[in-house]
N, C-alpha and C positions, 0 to 999 in steps of 0.2 A: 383620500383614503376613507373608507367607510365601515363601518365596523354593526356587526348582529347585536341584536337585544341583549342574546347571553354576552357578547363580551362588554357591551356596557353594564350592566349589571354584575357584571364579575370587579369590572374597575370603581365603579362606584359603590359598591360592597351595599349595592339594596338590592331586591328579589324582582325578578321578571315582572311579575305580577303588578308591584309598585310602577314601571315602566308604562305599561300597559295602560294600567290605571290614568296617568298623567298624559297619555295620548290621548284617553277619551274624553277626559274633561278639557282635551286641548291648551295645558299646562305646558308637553315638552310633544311637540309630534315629529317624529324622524322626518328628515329632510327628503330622506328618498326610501322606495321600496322596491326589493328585489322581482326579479320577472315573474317570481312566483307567487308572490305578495309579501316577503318577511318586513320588516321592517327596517330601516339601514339607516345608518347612525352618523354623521359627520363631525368635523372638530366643534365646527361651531354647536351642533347640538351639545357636544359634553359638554362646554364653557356656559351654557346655559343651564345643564344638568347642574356643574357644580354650583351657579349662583343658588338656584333654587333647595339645593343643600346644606348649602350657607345659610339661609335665608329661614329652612326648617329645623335646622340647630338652635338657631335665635328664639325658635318661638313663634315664628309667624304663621299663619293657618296658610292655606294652600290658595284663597280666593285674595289673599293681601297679597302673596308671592305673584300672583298672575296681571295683579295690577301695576306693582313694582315692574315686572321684568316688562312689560308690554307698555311702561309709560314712553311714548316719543320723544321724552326729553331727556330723558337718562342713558346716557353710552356704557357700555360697560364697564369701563373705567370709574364712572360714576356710580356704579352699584361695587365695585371693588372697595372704593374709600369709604361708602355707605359701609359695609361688609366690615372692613379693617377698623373703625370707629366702634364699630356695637360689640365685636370680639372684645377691643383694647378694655372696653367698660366692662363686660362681662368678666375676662382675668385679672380687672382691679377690684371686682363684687368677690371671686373668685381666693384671690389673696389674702383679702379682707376675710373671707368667713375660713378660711385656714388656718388662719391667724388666729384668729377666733375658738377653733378648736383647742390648736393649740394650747392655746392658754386653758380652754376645759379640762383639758387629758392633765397638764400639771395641778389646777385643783385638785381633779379627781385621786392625783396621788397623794396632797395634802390631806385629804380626807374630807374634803368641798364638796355637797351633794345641798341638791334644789330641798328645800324645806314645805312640806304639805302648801303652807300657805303661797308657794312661788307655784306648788303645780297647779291650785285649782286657781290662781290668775291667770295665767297660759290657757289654762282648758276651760273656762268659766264653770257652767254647771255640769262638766264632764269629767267623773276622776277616773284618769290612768289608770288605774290598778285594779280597777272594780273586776277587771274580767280578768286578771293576768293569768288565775291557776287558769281557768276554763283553757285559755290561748294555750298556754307550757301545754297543756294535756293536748291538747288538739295537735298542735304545730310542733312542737318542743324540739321532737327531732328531726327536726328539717334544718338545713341550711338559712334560710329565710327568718327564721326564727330567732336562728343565731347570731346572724348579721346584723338583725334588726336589735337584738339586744347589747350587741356591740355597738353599734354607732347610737344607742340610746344613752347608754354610760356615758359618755362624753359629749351630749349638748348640755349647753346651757339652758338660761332661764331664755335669754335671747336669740336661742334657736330655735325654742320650743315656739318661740311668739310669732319667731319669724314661718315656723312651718305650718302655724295657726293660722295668722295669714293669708298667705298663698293658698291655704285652701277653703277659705272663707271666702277670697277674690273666684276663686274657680268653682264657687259652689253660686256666686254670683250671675256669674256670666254662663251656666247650665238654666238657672232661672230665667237670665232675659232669653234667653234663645230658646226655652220651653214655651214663653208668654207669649212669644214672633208667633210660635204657631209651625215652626222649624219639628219636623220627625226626627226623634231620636236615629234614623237610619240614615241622613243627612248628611252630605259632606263636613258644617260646620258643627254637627255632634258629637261625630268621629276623631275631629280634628282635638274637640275639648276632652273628648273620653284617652286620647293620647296624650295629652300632655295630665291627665288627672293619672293616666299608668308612668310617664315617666317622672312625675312627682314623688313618687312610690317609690323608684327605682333610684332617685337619686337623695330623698332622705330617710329610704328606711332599708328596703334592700332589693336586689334585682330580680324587678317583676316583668316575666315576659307576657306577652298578651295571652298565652293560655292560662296563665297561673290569673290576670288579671282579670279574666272571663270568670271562673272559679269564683274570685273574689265575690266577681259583684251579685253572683248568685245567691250570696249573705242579706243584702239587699231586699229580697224579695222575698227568703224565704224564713230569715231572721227576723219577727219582728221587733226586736230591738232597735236593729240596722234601720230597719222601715221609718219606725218613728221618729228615727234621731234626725235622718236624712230629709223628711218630710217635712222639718217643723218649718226649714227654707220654703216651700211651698208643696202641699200635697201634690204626690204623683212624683213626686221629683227621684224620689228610690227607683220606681219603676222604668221612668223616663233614664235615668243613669245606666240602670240595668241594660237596657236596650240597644242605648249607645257603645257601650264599651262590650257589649257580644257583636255587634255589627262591626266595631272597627277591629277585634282580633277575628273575626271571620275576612273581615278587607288583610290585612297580614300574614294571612293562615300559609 
């Protein structure tokens, strides 16, 4: 049995487009095409699709997924336990910072709040607050805003580090891939400017690639944004900017 792009895409709940895309970079190419040229989809193509969704959930960029799934020596099965081991670590990481909250949200009822000197260890030379009316004024009444100020109430000193971090690691590896000589319009730019929007999305609140395009327009036209961003390596605001309007144009 063989199934159209639309209904792969309807079962995999990604957009035609994303399909399309992974044919041409020769990621997932339909097995067969109709007499008139559509594209036609078999089982084994989804079992593929789904690896590669697995695999995109995790984290992986799309040129690691193509070396994985096209290794010789790996069966499916083999990419299944791969798959079922990095989930199991992922909902103990998972657990773990729930837990985590947890325990903030009953602080938070004790009357437990971060003290000046925990937030500028967190943020080094950058305090949280300096711009908070400007934001309320701008944003206030947004959704986004409010969500963001919800799940702000309840991290810790240790979430804050942990979200310093990960974006310290991802402001890293924008750098080595600007220094490669890699174009912000890049597969492997798009790939970083998606996980720098689903970073957004999963510690502060849910940003789609349009809201995310908006964003990085601060970027370039802020120079606050500019300098703060650039001190990682000049050009780096502008190089960001770029990447992340080309990957919500690739999603659009």
């Amino acid at each position: 049995m063989s199934y159209s792009v639309g209904q792969v895409a309807g079962f995999a709940g990604v957009t035609v487009r994303t399909l399309h895309h992974y044919d041409e970079i020769g990621l997932l190419r339909p097995s067969a095409r109709s007499t008139v040229g559509h594209r036609r989809y078999d089982d084994a193509d989804l079992d593929r699709l789904q690896s590669i969704l697995f695999y995109r959930e995790l984290g992986f960029p799309l040129d690691e997924v193509a070396v994985l799934l096209d290794d010789p020596d790996a069966d499916p099965q083999a990419h299944l336990r791969r798959q079922h081991s990095l989930l199991s670590d992922r909902i103990e990481q998972l657990q773990k910072m729930a837990a985590a909250v947890e325990h903030a949200m009953e602080a938070r009822k004790m009357g437990i709040n971060l003290t000046p000197e925990e937030k500028f260890e967190v943020f080094g030379d950058f305090d949280p607050d300096q711009y908070a009316d400007e934001v309320e004024e701008r944003w206030g009444d947004t959704e986004a805003y409010r969500e963001s100020q919800r799940r702000a109430a309840s991290y810790t000193k240790e979430d804050w580090q942990r979200i310093q971090a990960e974006a310290d690691a991802l402001n890293d590896r924008f750098v080595a891939l600007m220094e490669s000589g890699a174009a912000p319009e890049s597969e492997a730019a798009m790939d970083l400017a998606e996980e720098h929007r689903q970073g957004i999305s999963r510690n502060h609140y849910d940003c789609s690639h349009q809201l995310h395009a908006c964003i990085a327009e601060n970027y370039v036209t802020d120079h606050r944004f500019t300098e703060n961003i650039d001190k990682a390596k000049p050009g780096l605001a502008a190089y960001l900017h770029a990447a992340i309007r080309a990957n919500a144009e690739r999603h659009g």
